[in-house]
C-alpha positions as MATLAB code, in Angstrom:
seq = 'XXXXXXXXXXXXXXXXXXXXXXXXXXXXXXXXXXXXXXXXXXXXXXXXXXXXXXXXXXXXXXXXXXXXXXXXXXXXXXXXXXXXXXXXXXXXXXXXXXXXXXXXXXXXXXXXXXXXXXXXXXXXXXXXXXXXXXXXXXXXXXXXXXXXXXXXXXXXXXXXXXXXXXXXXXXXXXXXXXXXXXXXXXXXXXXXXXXXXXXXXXXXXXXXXXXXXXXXXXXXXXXXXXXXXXXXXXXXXXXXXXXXXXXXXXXXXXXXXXXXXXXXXXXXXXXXXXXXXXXXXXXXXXXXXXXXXXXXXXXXXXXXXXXXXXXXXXXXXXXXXXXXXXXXXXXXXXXXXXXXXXXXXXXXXXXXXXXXXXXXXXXXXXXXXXXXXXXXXXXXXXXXXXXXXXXXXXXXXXXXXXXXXXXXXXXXXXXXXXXXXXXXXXXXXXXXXXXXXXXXXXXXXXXXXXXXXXXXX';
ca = [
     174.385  145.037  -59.805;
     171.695  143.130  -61.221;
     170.715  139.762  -59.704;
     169.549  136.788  -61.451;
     168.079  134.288  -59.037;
     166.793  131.042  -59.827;
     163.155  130.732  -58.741;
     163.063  126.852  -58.084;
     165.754  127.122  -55.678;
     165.652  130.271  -54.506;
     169.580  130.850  -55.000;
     171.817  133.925  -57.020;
     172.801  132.745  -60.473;
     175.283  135.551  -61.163;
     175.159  139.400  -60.604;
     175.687  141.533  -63.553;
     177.262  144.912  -63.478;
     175.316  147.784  -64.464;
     176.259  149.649  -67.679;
     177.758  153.007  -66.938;
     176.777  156.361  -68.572;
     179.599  156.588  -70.281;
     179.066  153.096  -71.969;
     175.418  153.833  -72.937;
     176.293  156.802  -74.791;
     178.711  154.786  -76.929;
     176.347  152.038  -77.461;
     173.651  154.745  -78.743;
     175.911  156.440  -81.004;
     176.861  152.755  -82.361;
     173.136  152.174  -82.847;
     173.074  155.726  -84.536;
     176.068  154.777  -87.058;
     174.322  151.863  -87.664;
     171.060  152.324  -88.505;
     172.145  154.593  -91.227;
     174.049  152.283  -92.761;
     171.449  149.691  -92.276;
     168.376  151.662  -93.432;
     170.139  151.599  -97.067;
     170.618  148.170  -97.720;
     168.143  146.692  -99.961;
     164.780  144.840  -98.108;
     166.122  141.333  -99.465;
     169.554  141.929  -97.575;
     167.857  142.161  -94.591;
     165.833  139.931  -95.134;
     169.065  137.419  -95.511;
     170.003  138.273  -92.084;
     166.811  137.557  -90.634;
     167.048  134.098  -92.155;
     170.420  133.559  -90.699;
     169.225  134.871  -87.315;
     166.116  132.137  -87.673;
     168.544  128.997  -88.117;
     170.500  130.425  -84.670;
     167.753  130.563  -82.523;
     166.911  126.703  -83.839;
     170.538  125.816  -83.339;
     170.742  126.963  -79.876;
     167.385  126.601  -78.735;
     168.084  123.455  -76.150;
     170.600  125.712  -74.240;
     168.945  129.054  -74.052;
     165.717  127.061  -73.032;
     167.830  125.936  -69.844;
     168.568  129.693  -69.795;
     164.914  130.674  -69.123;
     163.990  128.078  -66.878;
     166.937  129.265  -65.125;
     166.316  132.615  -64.572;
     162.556  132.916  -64.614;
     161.253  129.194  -64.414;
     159.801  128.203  -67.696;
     159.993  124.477  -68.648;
     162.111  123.471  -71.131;
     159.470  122.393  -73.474;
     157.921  125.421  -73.384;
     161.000  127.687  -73.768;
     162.231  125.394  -76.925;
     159.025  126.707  -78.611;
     159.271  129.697  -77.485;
     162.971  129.466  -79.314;
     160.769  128.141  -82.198;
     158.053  130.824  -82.346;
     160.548  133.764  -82.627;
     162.492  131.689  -85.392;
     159.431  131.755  -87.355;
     158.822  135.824  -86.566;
     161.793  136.541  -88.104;
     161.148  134.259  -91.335;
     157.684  135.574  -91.616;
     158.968  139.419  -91.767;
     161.574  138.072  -93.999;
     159.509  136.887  -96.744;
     156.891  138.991  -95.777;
     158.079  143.069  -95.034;
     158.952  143.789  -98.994;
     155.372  144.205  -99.777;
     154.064  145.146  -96.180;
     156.710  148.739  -96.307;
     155.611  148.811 -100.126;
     154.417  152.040 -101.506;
     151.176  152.791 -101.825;
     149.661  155.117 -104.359;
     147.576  157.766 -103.211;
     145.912  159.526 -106.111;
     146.288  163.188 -105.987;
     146.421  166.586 -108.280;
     149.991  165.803 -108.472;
     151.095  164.067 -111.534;
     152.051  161.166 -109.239;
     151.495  160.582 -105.285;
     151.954  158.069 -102.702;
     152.768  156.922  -99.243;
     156.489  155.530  -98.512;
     157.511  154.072  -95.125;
     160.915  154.745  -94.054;
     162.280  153.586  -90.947;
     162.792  156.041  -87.819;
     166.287  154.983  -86.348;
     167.249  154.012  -83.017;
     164.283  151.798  -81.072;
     164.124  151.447  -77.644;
     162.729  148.520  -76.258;
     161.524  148.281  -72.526;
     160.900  144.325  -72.189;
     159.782  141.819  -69.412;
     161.253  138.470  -68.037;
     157.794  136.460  -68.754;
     158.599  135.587  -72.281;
     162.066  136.723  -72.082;
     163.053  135.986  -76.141;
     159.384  136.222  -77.422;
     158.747  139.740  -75.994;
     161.713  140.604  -77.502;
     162.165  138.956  -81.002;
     157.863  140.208  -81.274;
     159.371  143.900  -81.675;
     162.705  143.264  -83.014;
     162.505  140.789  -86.333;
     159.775  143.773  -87.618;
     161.540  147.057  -86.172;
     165.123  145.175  -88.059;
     162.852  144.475  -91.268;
     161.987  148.285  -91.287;
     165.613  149.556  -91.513;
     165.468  150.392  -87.693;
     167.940  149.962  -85.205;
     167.499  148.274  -81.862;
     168.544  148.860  -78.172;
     166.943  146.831  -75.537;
     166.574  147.063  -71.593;
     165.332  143.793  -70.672;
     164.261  143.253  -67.177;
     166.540  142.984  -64.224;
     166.271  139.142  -63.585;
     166.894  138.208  -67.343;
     170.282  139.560  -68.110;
     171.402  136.527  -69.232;
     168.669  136.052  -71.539;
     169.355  139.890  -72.658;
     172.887  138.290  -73.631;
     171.844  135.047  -75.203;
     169.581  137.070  -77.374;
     172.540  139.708  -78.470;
     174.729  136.970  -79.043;
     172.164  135.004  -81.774;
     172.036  138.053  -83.530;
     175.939  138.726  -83.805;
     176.416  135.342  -84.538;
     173.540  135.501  -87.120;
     176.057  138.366  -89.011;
     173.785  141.431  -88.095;
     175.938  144.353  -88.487;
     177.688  145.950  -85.344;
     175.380  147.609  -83.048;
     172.380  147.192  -84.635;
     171.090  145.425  -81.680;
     172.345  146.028  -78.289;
     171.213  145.235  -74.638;
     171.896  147.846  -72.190;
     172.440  145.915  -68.888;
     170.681  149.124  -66.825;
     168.196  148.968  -64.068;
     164.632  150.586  -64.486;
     165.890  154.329  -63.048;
     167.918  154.517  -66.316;
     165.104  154.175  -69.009;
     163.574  158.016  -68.337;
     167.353  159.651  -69.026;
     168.102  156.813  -71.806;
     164.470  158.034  -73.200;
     165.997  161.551  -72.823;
     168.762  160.605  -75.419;
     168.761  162.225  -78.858;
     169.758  159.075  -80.712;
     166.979  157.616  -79.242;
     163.851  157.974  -81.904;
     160.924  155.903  -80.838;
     160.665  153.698  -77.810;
     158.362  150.072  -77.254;
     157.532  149.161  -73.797;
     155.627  145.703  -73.230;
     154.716  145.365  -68.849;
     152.455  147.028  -66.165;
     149.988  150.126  -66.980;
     152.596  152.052  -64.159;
     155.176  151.250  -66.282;
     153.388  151.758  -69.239;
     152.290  155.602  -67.799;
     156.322  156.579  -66.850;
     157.550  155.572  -70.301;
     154.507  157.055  -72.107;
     154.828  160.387  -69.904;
     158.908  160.399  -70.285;
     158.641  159.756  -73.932;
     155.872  162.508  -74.419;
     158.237  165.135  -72.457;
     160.443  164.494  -75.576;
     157.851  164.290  -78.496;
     159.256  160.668  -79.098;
     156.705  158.014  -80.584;
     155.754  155.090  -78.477;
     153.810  151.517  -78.442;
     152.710  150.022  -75.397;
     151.427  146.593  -74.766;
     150.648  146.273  -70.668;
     148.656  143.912  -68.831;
     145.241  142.332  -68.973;
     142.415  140.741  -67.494;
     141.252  138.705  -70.062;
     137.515  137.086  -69.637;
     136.807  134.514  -70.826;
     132.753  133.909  -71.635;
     130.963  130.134  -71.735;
     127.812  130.579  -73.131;
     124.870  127.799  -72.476;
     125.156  126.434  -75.893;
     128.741  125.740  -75.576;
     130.968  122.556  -75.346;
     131.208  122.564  -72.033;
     134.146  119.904  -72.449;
     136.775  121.312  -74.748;
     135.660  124.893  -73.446;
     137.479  123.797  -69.765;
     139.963  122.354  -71.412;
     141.039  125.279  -73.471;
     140.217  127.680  -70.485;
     142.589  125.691  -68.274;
     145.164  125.547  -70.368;
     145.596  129.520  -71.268;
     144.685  129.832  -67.544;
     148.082  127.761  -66.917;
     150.210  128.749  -69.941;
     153.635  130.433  -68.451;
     152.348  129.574  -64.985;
     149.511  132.043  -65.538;
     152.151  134.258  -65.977;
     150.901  136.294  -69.481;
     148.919  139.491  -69.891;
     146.677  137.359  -72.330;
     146.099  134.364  -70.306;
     142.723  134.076  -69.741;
     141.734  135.695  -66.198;
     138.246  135.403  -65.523;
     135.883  132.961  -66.521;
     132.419  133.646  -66.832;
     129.765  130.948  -67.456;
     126.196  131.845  -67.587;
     123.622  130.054  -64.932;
     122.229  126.792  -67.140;
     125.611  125.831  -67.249;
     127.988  127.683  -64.816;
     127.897  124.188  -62.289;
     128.294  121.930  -64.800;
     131.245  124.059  -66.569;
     133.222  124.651  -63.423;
     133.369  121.453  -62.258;
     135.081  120.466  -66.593;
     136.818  123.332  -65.366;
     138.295  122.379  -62.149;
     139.086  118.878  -63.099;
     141.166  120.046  -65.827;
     143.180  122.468  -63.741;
     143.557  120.002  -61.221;
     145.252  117.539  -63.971;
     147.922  119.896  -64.592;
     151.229  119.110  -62.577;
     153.757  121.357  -61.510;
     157.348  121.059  -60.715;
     161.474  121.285  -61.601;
     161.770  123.379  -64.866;
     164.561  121.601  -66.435;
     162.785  118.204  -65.802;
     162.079  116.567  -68.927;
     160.347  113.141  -70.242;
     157.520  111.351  -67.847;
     158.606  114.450  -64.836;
     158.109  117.226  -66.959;
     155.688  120.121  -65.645;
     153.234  122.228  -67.467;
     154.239  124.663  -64.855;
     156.957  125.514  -63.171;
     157.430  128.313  -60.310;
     156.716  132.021  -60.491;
     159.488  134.203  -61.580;
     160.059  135.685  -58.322;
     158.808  135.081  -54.406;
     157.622  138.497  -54.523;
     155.325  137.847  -57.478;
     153.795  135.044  -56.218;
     153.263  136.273  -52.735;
     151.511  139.330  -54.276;
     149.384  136.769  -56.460;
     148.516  134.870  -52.656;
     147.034  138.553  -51.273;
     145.019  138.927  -54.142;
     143.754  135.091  -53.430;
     142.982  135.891  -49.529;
     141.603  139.277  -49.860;
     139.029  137.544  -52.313;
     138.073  134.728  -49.999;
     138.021  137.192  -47.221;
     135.306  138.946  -49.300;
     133.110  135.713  -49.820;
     135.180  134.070  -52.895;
     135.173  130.276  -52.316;
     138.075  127.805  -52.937;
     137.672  125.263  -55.134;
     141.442  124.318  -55.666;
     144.669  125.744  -54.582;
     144.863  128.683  -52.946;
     147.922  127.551  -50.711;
     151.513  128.154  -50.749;
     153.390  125.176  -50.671;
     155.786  124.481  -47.993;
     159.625  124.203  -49.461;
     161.698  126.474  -51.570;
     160.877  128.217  -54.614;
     158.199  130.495  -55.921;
     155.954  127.987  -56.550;
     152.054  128.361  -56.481;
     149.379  125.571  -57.297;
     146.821  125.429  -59.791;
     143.576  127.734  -58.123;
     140.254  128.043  -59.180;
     137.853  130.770  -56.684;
     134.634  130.588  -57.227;
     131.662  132.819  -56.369;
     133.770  136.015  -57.466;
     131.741  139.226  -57.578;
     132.723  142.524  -58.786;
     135.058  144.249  -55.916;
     137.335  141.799  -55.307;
     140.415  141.732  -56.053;
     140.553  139.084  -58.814;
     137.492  140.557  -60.240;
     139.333  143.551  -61.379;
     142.698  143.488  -60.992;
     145.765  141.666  -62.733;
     145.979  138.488  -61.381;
     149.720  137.666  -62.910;
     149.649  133.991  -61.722;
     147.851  130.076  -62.033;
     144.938  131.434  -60.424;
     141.483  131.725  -62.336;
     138.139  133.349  -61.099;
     134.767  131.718  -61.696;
     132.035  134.423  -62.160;
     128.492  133.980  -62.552;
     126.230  135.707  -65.328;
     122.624  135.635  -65.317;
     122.253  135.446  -69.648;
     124.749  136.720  -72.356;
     124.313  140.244  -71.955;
     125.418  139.980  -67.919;
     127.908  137.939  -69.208;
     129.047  140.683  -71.676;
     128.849  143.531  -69.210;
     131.144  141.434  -66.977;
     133.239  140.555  -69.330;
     133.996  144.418  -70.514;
     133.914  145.422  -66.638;
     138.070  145.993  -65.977;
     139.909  148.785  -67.154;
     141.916  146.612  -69.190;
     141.135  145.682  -72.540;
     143.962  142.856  -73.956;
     142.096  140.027  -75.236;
     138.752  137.903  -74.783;
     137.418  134.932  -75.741;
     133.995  133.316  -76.095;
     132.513  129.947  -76.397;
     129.093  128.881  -78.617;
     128.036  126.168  -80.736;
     126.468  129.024  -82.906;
     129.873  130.874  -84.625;
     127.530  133.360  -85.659;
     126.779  134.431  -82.105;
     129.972  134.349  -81.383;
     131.554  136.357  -84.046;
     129.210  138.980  -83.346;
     130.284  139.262  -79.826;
     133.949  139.166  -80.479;
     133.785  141.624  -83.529;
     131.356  143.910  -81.764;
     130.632  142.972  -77.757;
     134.065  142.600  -76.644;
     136.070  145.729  -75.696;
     139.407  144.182  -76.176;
     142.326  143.949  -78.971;
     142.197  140.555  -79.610;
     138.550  138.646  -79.630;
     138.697  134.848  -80.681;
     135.699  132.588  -80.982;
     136.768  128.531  -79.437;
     139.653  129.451  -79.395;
     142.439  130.637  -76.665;
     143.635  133.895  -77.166;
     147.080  133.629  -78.547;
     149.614  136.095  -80.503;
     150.534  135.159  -83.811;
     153.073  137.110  -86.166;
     150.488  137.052  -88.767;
     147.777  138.774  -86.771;
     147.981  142.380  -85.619;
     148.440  142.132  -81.533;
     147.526  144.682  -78.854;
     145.263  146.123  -76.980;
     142.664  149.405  -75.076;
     142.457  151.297  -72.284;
     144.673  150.518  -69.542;
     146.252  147.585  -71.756;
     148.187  150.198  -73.677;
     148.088  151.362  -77.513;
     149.547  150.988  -80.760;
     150.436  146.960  -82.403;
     152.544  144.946  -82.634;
     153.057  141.915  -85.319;
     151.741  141.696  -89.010;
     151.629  145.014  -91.608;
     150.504  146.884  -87.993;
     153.151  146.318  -86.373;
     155.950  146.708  -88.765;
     154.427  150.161  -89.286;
     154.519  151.529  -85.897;
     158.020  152.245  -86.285;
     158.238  153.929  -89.838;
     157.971  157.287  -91.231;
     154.801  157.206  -92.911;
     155.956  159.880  -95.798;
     153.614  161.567  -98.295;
     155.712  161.753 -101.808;
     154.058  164.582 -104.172;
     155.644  164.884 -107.664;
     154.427  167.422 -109.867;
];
């Protein structure tokens, strides 16, 4: 069975049954019957289906919102625009995929040549419960656009949220088994992996994860894009505005209850103004409330609870093993008493390399404060993880900052003022231990094609 528990309350919202073998197989060869009909319908019929799956999501957005705060705690608000974000994925690929899989000449001694993307067939997607449609709808409205198919194993505590997302695209008028959830725990993905109708496989969650997918995937010579987690600095330079600089750190600090490989991490001010920043910085994180999910109006939160009690009790070792190596609390830093896996706002200061919220994943509302000497400490801080997701820094002089996002910053995604955000426009992803490949924009709609050399003579 898989469980769905609310985390505000702490009790079961339904158990799901587990997909048998038997069942899979017949969903894969659906997918398989599918695609091939799919992959031969013209860009702009697709492209009509994506449209019609756009208008769902907006016309059901208020319900499946409850749905997420449900099962992993999201406010309302915040899963409404989530609704909202993927409904403009899928129009953007829509309008945007004829000229993005267009072919492009590639002058040759034949008497014509070019490149032509064709799509690869059945997709497996490995997804988490943090942004439970966006994660999703991020690989699907491009991978659909392509002439793919689409199978997805969403995580355990989102099954309903799996469904929800099935249902918008049947009721949307995709064709039959081009999209399908497999309600299967994470022991199934390796043999599912193992399947023959099974082309090319996405996986977006841990770098463990990341490594059995990549490594079952490889036994099988089967293509695959991962996006895992990050540690995302963030670096406040002495020219900076120290004022909207907290307030944009706090609030990608906070988005998702800090629950978001890019949310910023660490935060790294240099010494003229590392006092003077944290306390911007500790003000604003203190501002944010927390509370009930589905509360709306004057009582709505900017966060809610952690997905899970064993998420956020993993996120309070990682805060006491840092204090117990000399990091200071500023705010937070306790659980509260009562039900739910809820966790306060927390800001450690004096965080030095070696502890644990120096370098690891800190999947939670809890930011580090780290002192650099200049901006080249600063920079060597900053690049000092082995992840490499996104980064941010802040400057009154663009110039210096665009040079140190474009060529500093060892990271996929390097903005300037700005909080680090994904954007279907943009190419997203990341290095080392924050996986390979991208997702979104021409990138990502080409991960999952044949990129085929045409000679003719």
């Amino acid at each position: 069975m898989l469980r769905s528990i609310d985390p505000t309350t702490g009790e079961t919202i339904r158990d799901y049954p587990e997909a048998k073998p038997a069942a899979i197989g017949v969903a894969l060869d659906q997918a398989e019957r599918a695609y091939h009909s799919w992959r031969r319908e013209p860009i702009e019929t697709r492209a009509v289906v994506l449209r019609r799956v756009a208008a769902r999501l907006r016309e059901r957005a208020a319900d499946d919102a409850i749905m997420m705060a449900r099962e992993m705690g999201k406010p309302v608000a915040q899963g409404r625009a989530e609704s909202e974000k993927c409904a403009w994925t899928c129009e953007f690929f829509a309008e945007h995929a004829a000229w993005m899989l267009s072919p492009q000449e590639a002058p040759s001694d034949a008497t014509r040549s070019y490149v032509s993307f064709q799509p690869l067939g059945v997709v497996l997607a490995v997804m988490p419960w943090n942004f439970p449609f966006w994660q999703v709808f991020r690989f699907a409205a491009p991978a659909l656009m392509a002439g793919n198919a689409c199978v997805l194993k969403h995580a355990s505590n989102v099954s309903g949220c799996s469904l929800a997302i099935e249902a918008i695209f049947r009721e949307a008028g995709l064709p039959d088994g081009l999209f399908t959830t497999l309600l299967v725990p994470g022991s199934a993905v390796e043999p599912i992996i193992a399947m023959p109708q099974i082309r090319a496989v996405t996986l977006t969650g841990s770098a463990p994860a990341g490594r059995a997918v990549a490594a079952a995937a490889g036994a099988v010579l089967k293509k695959t894009v991962l996006e895992l987690g990050g540690s995302d600095p963030y670096v406040i330079l002495e020219d900076a505005d120290l004022d909207a600089a907290a307030i944009t750190c706090a609030a990608s600090r906070l988005i998702n209850a800090g629950q978001s490989c890019i949310a910023a991490k660490r935060f790294i001010a240099v010494e003229p103004i590392r006092e003077a920043f944290t306390e911007r910085f500790v003000a604003a994180m203190r501002a944010k409330r927390w509370g009930n999910p589905l509360a709306e109006g004057a009582a709505a939160p900017d966060l809610g609870p952690m997905a899970r009690l064993d998420l956020r009790d993993e996120l309070h070792r990682q805060v006491q093993a840092s204090v117990a190596r000399g990091a200071r609390v500023l705010l937070g830093g306790r659980v509260p008493d009562g039900p739910g896996a809820f966790y306060p706002p927390t800001v450690l200061d004096q965080v030095l390399p070696g502890m644990p919220v120096f370098g690891e994943e800190t999947f939670g509302p809890v930011a580090a404060v780290i002192a650099a000497r200049d901006e080249a400490e600063a920079i060597r801080f900053a690049n000092d993880t082995p992840f490499g997701l996104g980064a941010a820094v802040f400057t009154r002089d663009v110039a210096r900052g665009e040079r140190i996002a474009a060529t500093e910053f060892d990271a996929g995604a390097c903005f300037v003022n700005g909080l680090v955000r994904s954007d279907p426009r943009l190419p997203f992803g990341g290095v080392k231990e924050s996986g390979y490949g991208r997702e979104l924009a021409a990138f990502g709609i080409r991960e999952f094609v044949n990129v085929k050399t045409v000679w003719v003579g």
